[in-house]
VOPAGU-2260 file (C-alpha; in pm, 1 decimal, decimal comma):
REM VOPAGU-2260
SITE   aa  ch    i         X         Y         Z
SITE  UNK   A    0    -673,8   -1181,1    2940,8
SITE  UNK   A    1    -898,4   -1438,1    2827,7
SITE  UNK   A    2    -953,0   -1472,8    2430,3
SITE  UNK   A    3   -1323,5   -1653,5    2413,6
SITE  UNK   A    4   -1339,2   -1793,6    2096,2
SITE  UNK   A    5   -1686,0   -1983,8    1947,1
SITE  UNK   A    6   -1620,4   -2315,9    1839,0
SITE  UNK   A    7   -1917,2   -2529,2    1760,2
SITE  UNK   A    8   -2320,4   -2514,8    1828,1
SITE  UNK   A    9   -2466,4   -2633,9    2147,0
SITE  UNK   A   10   -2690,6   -2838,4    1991,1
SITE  UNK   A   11   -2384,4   -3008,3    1788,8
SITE  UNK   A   12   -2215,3   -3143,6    2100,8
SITE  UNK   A   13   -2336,3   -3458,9    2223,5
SITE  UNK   A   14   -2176,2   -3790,9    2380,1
SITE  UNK   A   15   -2056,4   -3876,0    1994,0
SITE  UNK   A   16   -1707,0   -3674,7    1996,1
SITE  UNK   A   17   -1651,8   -3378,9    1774,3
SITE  UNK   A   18   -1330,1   -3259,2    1635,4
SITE  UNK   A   19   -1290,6   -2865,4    1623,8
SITE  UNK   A   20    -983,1   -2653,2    1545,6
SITE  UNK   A   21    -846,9   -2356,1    1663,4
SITE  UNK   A   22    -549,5   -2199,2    1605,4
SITE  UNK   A   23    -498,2   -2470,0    1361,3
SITE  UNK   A   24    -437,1   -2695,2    1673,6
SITE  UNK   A   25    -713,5   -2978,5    1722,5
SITE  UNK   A   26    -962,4   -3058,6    2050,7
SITE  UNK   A   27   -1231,7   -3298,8    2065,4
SITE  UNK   A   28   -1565,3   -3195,1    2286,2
SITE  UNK   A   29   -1779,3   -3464,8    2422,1
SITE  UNK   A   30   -2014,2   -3451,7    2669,1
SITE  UNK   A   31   -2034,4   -3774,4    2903,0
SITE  UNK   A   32   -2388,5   -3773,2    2973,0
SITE  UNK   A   33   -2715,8   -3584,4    2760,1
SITE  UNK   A   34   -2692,1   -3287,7    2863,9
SITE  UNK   A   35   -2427,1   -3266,4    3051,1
SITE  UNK   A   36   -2135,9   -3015,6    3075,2
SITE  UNK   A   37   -1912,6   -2996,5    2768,0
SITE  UNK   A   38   -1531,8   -3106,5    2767,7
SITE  UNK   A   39   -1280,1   -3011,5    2601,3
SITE  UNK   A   40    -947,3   -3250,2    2515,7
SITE  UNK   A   41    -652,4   -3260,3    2309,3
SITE  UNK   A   42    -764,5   -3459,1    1999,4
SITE  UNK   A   43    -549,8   -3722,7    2046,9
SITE  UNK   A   44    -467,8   -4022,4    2264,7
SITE  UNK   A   45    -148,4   -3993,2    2454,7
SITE  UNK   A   46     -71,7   -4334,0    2366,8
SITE  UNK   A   47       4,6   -4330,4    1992,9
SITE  UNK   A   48    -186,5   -4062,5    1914,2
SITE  UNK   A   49    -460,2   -4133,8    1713,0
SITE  UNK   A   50    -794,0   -3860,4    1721,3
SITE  UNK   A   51   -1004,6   -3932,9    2035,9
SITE  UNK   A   52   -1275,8   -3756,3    1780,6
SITE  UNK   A   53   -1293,6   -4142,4    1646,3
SITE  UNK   A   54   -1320,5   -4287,4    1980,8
SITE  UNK   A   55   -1637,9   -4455,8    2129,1
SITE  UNK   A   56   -1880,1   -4313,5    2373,4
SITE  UNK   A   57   -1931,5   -4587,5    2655,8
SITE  UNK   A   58   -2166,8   -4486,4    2897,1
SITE  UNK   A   59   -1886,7   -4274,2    3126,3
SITE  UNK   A   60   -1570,5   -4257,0    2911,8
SITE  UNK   A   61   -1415,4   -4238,1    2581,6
SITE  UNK   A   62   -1289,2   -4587,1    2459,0
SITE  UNK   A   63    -987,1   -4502,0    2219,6
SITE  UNK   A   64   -1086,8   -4687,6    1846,5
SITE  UNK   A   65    -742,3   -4866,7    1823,9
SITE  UNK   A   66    -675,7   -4992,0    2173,1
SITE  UNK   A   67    -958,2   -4930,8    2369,8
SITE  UNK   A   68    -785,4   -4706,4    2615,7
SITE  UNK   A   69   -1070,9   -4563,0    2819,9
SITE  UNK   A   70   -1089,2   -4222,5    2963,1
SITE  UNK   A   71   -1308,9   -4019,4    3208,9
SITE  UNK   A   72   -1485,5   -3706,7    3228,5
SITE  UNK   A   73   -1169,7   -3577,5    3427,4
SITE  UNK   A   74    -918,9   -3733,5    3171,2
SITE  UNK   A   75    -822,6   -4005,6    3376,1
SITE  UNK   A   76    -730,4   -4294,9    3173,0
SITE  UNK   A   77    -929,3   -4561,6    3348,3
SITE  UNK   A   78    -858,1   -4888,3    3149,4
SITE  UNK   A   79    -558,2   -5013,2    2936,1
SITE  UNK   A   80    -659,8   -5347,6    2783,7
SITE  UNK   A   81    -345,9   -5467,6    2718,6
SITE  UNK   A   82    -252,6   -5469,9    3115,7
SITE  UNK   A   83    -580,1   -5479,8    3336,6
SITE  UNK   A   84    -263,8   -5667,5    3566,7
SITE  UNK   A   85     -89,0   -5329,6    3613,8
SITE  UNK   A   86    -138,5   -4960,7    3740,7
SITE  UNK   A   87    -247,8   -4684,6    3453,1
SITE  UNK   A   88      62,2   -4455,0    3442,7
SITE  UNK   A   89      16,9   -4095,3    3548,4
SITE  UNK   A   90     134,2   -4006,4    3159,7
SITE  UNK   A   91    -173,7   -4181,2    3077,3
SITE  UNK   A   92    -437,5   -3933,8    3134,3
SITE  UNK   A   93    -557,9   -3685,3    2879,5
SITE  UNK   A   94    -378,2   -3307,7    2943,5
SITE  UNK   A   95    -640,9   -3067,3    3109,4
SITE  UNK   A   96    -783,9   -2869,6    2791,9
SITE  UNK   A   97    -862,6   -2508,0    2756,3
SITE  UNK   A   98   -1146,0   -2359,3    2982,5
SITE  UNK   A   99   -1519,0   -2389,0    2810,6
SITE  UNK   A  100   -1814,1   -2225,6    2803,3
SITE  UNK   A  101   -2138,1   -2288,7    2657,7
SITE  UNK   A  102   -2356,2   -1913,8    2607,4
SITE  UNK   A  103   -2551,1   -1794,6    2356,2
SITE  UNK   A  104   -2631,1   -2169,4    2205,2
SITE  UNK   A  105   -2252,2   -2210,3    2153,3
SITE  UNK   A  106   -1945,8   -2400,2    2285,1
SITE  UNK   A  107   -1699,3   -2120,9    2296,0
SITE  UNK   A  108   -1301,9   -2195,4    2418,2
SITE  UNK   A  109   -1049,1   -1985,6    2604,7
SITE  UNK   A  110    -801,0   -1928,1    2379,4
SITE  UNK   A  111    -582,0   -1760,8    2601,7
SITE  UNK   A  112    -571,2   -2083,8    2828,8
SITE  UNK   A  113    -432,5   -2300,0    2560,2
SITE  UNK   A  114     -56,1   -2455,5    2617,6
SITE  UNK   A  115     131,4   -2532,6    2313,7
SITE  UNK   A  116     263,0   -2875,8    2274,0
SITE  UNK   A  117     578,2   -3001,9    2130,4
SITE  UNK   A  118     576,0   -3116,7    1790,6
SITE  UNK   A  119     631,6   -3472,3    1792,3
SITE  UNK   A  120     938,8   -3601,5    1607,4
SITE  UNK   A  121     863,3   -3773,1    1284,8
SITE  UNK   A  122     979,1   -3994,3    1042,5
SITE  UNK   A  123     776,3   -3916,4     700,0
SITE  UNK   A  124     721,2   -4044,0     398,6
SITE  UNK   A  125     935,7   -3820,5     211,3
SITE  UNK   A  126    1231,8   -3827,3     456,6
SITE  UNK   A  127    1588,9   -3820,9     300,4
SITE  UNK   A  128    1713,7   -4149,5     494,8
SITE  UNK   A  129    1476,4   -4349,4     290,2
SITE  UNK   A  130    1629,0   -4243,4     -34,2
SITE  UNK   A  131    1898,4   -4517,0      85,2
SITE  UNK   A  132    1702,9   -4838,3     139,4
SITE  UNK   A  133    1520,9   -5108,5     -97,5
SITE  UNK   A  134    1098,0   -4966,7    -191,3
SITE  UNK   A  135     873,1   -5190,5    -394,6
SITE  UNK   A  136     712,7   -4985,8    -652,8
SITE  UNK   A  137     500,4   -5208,7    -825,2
SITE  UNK   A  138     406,7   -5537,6    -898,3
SITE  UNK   A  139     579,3   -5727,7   -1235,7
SITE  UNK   A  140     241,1   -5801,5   -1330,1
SITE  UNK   A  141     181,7   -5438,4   -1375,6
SITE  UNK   A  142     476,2   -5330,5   -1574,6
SITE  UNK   A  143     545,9   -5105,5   -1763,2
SITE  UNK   A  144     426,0   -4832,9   -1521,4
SITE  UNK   A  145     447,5   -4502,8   -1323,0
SITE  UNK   A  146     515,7   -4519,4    -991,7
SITE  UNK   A  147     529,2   -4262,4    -740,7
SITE  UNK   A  148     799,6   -4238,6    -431,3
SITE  UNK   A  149     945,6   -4043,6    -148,3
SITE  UNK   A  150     751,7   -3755,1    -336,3
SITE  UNK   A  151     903,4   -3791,9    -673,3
SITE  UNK   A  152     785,1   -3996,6   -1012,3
SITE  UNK   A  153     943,9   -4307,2   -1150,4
SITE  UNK   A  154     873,5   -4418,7   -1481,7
SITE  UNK   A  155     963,8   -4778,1   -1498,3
SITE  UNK   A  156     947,8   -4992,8   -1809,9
SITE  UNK   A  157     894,1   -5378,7   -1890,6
SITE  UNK   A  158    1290,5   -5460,8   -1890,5
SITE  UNK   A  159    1325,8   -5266,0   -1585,7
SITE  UNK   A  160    1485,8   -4959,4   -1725,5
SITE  UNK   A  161    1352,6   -4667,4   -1492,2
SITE  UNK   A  162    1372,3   -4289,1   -1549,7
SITE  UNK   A  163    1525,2   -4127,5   -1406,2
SITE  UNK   A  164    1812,6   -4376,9   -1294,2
SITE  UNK   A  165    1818,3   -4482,7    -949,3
SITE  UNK   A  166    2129,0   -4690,7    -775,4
SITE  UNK   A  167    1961,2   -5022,6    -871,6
SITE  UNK   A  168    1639,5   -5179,4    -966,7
SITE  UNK   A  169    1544,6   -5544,9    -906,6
SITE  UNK   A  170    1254,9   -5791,0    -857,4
SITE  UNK   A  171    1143,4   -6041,0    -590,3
SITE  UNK   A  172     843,4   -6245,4    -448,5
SITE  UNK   A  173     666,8   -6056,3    -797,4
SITE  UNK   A  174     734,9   -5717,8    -689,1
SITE  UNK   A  175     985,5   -5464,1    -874,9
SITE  UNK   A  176    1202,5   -5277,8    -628,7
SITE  UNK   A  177    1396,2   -4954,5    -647,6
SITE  UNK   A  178    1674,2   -4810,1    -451,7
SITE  UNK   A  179    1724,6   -4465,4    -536,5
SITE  UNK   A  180    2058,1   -4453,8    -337,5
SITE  UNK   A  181    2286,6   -4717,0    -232,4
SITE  UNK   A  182    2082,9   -4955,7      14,5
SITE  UNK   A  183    2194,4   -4935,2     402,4
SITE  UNK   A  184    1991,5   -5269,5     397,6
SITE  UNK   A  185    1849,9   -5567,7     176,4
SITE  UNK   A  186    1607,5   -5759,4     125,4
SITE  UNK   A  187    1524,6   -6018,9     359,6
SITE  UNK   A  188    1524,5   -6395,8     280,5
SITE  UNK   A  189    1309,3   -6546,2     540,7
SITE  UNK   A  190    1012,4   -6594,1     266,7
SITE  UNK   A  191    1264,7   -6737,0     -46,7
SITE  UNK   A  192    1398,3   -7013,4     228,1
SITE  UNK   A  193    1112,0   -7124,3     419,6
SITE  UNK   A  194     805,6   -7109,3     212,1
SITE  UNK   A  195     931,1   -7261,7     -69,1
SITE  UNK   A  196     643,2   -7509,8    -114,8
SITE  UNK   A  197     335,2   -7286,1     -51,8
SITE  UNK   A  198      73,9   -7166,9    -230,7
SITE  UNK   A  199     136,1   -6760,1    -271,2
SITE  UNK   A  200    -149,4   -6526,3    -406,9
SITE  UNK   A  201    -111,3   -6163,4    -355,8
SITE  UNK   A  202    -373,7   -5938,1    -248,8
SITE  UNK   A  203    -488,6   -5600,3    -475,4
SITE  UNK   A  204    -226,9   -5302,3    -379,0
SITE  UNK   A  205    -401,8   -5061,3    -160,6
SITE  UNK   A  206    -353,7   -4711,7     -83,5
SITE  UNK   A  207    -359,7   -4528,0     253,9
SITE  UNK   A  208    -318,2   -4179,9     401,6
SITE  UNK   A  209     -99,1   -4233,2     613,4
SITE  UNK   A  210     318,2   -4296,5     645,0
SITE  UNK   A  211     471,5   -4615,7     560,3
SITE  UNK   A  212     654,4   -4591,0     907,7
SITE  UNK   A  213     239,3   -4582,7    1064,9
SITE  UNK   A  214     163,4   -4877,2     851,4
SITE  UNK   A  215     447,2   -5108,9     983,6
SITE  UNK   A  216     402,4   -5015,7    1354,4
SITE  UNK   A  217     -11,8   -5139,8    1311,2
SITE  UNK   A  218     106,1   -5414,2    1126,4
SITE  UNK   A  219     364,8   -5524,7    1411,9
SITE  UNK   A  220      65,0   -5413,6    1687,5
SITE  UNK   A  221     -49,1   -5675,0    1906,3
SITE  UNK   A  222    -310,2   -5513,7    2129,0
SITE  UNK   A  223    -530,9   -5391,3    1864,1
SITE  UNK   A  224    -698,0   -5706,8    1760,0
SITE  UNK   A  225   -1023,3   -5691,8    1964,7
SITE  UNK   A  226   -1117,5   -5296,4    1901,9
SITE  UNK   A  227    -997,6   -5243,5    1550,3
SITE  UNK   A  228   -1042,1   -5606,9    1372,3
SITE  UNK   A  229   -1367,2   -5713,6    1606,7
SITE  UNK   A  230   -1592,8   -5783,1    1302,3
SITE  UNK   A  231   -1330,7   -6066,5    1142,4
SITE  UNK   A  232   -1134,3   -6214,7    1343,1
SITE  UNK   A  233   -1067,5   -5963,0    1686,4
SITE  UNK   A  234   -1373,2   -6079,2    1873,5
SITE  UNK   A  235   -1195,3   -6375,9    1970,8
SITE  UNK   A  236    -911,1   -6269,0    2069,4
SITE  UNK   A  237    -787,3   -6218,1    2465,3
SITE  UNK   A  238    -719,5   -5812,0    2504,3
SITE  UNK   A  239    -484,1   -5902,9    2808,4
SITE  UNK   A  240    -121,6   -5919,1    2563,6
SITE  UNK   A  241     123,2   -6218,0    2772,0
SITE  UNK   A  242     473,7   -6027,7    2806,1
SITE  UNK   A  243     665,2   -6145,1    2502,6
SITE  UNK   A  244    1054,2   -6111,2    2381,2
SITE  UNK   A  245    1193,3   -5931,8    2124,5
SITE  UNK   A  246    1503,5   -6039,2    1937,1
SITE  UNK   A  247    1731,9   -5810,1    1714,5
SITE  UNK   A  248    1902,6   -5894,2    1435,2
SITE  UNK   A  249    2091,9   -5732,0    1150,9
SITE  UNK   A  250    1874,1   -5440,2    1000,1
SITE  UNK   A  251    1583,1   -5578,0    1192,6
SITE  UNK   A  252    1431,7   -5777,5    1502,6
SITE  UNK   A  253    1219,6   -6057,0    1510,6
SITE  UNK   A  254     959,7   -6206,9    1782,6
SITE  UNK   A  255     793,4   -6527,3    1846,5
SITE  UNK   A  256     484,9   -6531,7    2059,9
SITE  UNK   A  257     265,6   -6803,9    2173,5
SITE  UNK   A  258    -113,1   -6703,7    2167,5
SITE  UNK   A  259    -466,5   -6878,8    2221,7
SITE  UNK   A  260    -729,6   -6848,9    1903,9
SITE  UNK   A  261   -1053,4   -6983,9    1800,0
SITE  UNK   A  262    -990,6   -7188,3    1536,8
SITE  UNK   A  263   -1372,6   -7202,0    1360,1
SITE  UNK   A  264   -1226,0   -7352,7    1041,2
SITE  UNK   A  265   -1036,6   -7661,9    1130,2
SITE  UNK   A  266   -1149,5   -7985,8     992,3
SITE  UNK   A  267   -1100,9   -8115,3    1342,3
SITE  UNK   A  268   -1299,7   -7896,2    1544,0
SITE  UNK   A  269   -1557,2   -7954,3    1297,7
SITE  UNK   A  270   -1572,2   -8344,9    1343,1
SITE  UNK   A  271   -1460,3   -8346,4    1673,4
SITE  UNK   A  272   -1153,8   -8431,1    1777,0
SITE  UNK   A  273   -1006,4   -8071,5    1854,4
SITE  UNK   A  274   -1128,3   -7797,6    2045,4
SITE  UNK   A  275   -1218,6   -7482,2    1912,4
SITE  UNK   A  276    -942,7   -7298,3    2146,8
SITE  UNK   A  277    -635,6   -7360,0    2013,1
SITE  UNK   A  278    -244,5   -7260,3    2038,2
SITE  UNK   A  279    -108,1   -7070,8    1755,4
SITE  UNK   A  280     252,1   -6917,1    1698,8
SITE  UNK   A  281     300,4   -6570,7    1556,1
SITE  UNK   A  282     633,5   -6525,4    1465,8
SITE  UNK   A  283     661,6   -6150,9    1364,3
SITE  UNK   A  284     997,9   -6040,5    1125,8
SITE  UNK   A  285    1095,4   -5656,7    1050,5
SITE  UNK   A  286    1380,3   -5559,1     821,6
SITE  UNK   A  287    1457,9   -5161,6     799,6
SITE  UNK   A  288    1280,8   -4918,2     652,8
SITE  UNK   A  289     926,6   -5155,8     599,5
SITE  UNK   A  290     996,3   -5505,2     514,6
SITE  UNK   A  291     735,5   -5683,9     726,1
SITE  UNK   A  292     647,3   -6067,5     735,6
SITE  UNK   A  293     430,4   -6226,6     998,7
SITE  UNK   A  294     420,6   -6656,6    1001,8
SITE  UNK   A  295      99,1   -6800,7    1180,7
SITE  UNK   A  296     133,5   -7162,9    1231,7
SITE  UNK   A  297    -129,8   -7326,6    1374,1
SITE  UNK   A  298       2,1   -7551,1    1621,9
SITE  UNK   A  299    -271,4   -7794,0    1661,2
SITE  UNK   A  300    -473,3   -7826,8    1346,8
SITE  UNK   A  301     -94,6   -7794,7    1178,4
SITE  UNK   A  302    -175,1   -7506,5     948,2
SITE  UNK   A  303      44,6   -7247,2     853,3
SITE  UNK   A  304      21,1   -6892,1     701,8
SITE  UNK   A  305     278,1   -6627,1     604,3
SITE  UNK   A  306     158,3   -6287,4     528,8
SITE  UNK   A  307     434,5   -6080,5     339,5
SITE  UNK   A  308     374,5   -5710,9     402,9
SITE  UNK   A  309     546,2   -5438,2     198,5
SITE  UNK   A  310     467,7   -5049,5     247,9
SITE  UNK   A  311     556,1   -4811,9     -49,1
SITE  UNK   A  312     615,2   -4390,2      74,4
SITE  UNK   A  313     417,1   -4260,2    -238,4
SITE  UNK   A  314     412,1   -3913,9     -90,9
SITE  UNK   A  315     384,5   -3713,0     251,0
SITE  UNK   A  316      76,6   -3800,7     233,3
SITE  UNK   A  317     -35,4   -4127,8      77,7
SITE  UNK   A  318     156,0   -4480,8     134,5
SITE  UNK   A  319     102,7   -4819,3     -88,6
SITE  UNK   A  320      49,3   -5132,2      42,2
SITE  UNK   A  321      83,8   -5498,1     -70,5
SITE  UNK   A  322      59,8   -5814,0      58,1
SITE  UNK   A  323     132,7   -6146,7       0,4
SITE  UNK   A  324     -11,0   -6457,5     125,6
SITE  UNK   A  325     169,0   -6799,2     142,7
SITE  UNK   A  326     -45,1   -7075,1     264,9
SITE  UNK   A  327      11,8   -7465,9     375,6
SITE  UNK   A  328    -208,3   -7696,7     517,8
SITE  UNK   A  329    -482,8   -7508,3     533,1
SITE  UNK   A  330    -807,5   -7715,3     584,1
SITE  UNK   A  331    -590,1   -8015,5     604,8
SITE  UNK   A  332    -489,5   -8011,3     230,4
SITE  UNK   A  333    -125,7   -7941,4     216,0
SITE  UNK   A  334    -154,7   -7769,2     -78,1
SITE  UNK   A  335    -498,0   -7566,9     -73,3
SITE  UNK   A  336    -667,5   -7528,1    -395,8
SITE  UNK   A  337    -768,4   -7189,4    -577,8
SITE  UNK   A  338   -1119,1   -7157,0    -346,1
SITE  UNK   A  339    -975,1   -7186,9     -28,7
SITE  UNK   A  340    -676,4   -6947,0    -131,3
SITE  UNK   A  341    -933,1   -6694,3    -291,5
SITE  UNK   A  342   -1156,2   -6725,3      77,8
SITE  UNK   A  343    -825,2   -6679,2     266,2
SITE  UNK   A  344    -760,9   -6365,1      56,0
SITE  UNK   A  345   -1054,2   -6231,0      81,1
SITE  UNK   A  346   -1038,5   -6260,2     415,0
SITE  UNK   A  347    -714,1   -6065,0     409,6
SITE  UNK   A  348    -841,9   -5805,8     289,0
SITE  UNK   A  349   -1148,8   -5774,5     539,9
SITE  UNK   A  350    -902,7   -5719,3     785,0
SITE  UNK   A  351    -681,1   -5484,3     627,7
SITE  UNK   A  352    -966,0   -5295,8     572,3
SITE  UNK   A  353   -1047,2   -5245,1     886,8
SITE  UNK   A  354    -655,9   -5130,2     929,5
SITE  UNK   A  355    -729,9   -4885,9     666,2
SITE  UNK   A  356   -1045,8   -4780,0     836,0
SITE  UNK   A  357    -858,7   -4655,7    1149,5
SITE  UNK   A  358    -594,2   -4533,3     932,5
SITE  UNK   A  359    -807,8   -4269,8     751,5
SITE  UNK   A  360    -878,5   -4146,3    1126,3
SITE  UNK   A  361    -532,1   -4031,2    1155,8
SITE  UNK   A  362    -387,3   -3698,3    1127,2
SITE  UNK   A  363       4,0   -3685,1    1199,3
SITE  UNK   A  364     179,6   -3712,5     877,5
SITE  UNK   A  365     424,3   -3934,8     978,7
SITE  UNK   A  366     552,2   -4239,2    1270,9
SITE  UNK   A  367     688,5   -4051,9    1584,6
SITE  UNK   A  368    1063,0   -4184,9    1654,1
SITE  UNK   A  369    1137,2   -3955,1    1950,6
SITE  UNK   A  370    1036,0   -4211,4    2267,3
SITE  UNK   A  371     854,4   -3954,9    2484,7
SITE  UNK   A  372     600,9   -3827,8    2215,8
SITE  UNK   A  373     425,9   -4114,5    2325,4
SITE  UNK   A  374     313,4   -4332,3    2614,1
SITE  UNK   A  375     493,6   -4717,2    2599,1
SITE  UNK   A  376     368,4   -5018,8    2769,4
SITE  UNK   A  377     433,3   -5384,0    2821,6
SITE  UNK   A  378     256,1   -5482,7    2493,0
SITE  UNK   A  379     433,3   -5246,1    2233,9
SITE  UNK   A  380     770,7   -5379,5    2278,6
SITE  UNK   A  381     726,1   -5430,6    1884,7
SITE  UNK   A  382     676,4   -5094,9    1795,9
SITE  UNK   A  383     948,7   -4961,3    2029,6
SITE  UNK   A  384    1151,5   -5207,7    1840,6
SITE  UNK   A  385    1063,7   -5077,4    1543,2
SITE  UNK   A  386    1117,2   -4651,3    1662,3
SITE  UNK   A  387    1438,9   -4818,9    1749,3
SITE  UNK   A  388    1551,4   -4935,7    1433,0
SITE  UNK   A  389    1464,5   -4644,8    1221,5
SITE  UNK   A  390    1615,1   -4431,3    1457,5
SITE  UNK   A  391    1920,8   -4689,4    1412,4
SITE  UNK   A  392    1895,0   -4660,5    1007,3
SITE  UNK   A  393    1858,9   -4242,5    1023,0
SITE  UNK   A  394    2180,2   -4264,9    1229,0
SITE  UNK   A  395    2370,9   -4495,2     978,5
SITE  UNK   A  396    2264,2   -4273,0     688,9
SITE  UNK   A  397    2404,0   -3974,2     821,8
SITE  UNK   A  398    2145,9   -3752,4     755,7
C-alpha cells in the first residue's frame, strides 16, 4: 500500500539539488531541465559516498563535487574522469529511488517504495583500535593545554605530564603525541632522515567534521585535483589518473608516481629556458592509523616540497588537522627565505581549504573499511591501500 509522504515545495525543486529526509534516511531531488519532471536519488554517490545534494548541475547530469562522476536523468553514471579509457561499471549508476509525485504544489515520495540499505562499515573517530596507536594532540608551541581525543579530555602540561596517564607521551617534528595504550605502530622516520636541511613552517591547526580515517583517504586521493582544488592549483591538472603502483611496508604503504604540472613559478619558465609543462614526482607515504607525508620534487626546475600531514580523532564528530611544510629549492634558492615560505603556506592552506570545503558536505561519521560499501577503480589504489591497512591494524588489536 503506498505511504505518499510530502517532502518539499514544487517551487523549491529546481536543477540546483536539494537534500530532503525521510525516515531519517536522505534523497536528493533535482530536476534535469526547468521544468522538468522531478527525481528522486539516494543522497549519495556510490563511489565514496559523498551527498550528490553538493553536486553540480551540468546541463543533463549531476557532476559529483569531489570527482566529477557524472550521472543522468536515469542514474546512469555517464563519465568517470579518472578512466574516460575504460567502461563505467554497472555498480556505478545511482540505485532507482522511491516513486515521486508532484500534486498539490508539492514533491511528495512513496514511502512504501523505499529499500533499506546496508549500513556501511565504519571506522570512527572514537573507535577502540585507535586507543592503541601514536595521536598528536597539540603543538609544543601551545603547551600547556587541553586537548580532546577518541572522545575523551587530556589535560597536558608544559613538562609533558598529562592527566589522566596514558601509556606514553612524546614529541616530534614540534608536535606532542599521546598513546593512550601501548602503540601497535610508531612513528615514522621518513621526515627526521631526509629533510634534514629544509626549511619547515607549520600551517595553523584546523578543525573538520569529519573522521580522521576521511581525512587521510582525501589526502592520499589522486583524482580529485581538478573538481575539488580547481581554483589553486586543480585547473591544471590532467583528470585522466596514469595506473600507478602501490608498495607496502611495515604499518604502512608507500607510492611513487610520475605526473605532468604547470609549473607557473619557476625561475626558468619565467626567463625562458623551461617549459611551463613539467615532470614532477609525488611520492605519497602512510603509516597506520593517520601518519601521512607526501614529497613533491620537481624534477625539472629541481624543487622539492614535503607536506607532513597529521589527523587528530577529537570526537565522533570533529577531527584536527596539522600540517607541516618542508621546503628546498624553491625559486632556485636552496634555502627559501621567510616570504617565499609564508607564500608557500599560504598557499597550503588555500588548498586545504578547499579540502575542508568538501568535507563539511559530508555526512557519514566515519571512513568505510568494508570493500563493497563502495565502488573502486583504477585510480584509488591509495585509498584501498589505506581500507586495507586499518582493516590490518583493527585485526592486530584484537578488538
Amino acid at each position: 500500500m503506498s505511504q505518499w509522504t510530502p517532502v518539499a515545495r514544487s517551487t523549491d525543486v529546481t536543477t540546483r539539488p536539494l537534500a530532503v529526509d525521510v525516515d531519517e534516511m536522505p534523497f536528493v531531488l533535482v530536476r534535469f531541465a526547468d521544468g522538468g519532471p522531478v527525481r528522486v536519488f539516494a543522497d549519495r554517490c556510490p563511489h565514496r559516498l559523498v551527498p550528490l545534494s553538493a553536486a553540480t548541475p551540468t546541463g543533463g547530469t549531476l557532476r559529483c563535487a569531489y570527482h566529477g562522476w557524472e550521472f543522468g536523468p536515469d542514474g546512469r553514471c555517464v563519465s568517470i574522469p579518472s578512466a574516460p579509457d575504460r567502461a563505467v561499471p554497472p555498480r556505478a549508476d545511482l540505485p532507482p529511488g522511491p516513486a515521486v509525485q508532484e500534486r498539490d504544489g508539492r514533491v511528495w515520495l512513496d514511502r512504501a517504495t523505499i529499500a533499506p540499505a546496508e549500513p556501511p562499515s565504519l571506522c570512527t573517530n572514537e573507535d577502540p583500535v585507535l586507543r592503541r596507536a601514536w595521536h598528536p594532540v597539540g603543538l609544543v608551541a601551545e603547551l600547556p593545554f587541553t586537548a580532546e581525543l577518541l572522545g575523551e579530555v587530556w589535560s597536558v602540561y608544559e613538562d609533558l605530564h598529562v592527566e589522566p596517564a596514558p601509556h606514553a607521551v612524546t614529541t616530534r617534528w614540534g608536535l606532542v603525541w599521546l598513546a593512550p595504550e601501548e602503540p601497535l605502530t610508531e612513528l615514522f622516520d621518513d621526515p627526521d632522515d631526509e629533510d634534514r636541511q629544509y626549511v619547515g613552517a607549520w600551517l595553523p591547526p584546523a578543525r573538520t567534521n569529519v573522521s580522521a580515517g576521511v581525512v587521510a583517504d582525501n589526502f592520499l586521493d589522486v583524482a580529485h585535483f581538478p573538481f575539488v582544488h580547481a581554483a589553486t592549483f586543480g585547473a591544471g591538472e590532467e583528470r585522466a589518473v596514469p595506473a600507478y603502483t602501490v608498495q607496502d611496508e611495515p604499518d604502512g604503504f608507500r607510492s611513487v608516481q610520475e605526473q605532468w604540472f604547470d609549473n607557473p613559478g619557476d625561475p626558468g619558465v619565467l626567463d625562458g629556458t623551461r617549459p611551463m609543462r613539467q615532470r614532477r614526482r609525488a611520492t605519497y607515504v602512510y603509516r597506520a592509523p593517520f601518519q601521512l607525508m607526501l614529497r613533491l620534487e620537481e624534477l625539472d626546475a629541481g624543487a622539492v616540497k614535503t607536506i607532513l600531514f597529521f589527523a587528530q580523532p577529537e570526537s565522533i564528530a570533529r577531527t584536527r588537522v596539522y600540517t607541516k611544510m618542508l621546503l628546498y629549492g624553491i625559486g632556485g634558492v636552496e634555502r627559501p627565505g621567510p616570504e617565499v615560505v609564508a607564500d608557500e603556506c599560504a598557499f597550503e592552506e588555500a588548498v586545504l581549504a578547499e579540502d575542508l570545503a568538501l568535507q563539511s558536505t559530508m555526512t557519514l561519521p566515519g571512513l568505510p573499511l568494508r570493500m563493497r560499501d563502495e565502488l573502486h577503480v583504477r585510480a584509488d589504489r591509495l585509498g584501498v591501500a589505506l581500507r586495507r591497512e586499518l582493516t590490518r591494524f583493527r585485526e592486530r588489536s584484537g578488538r
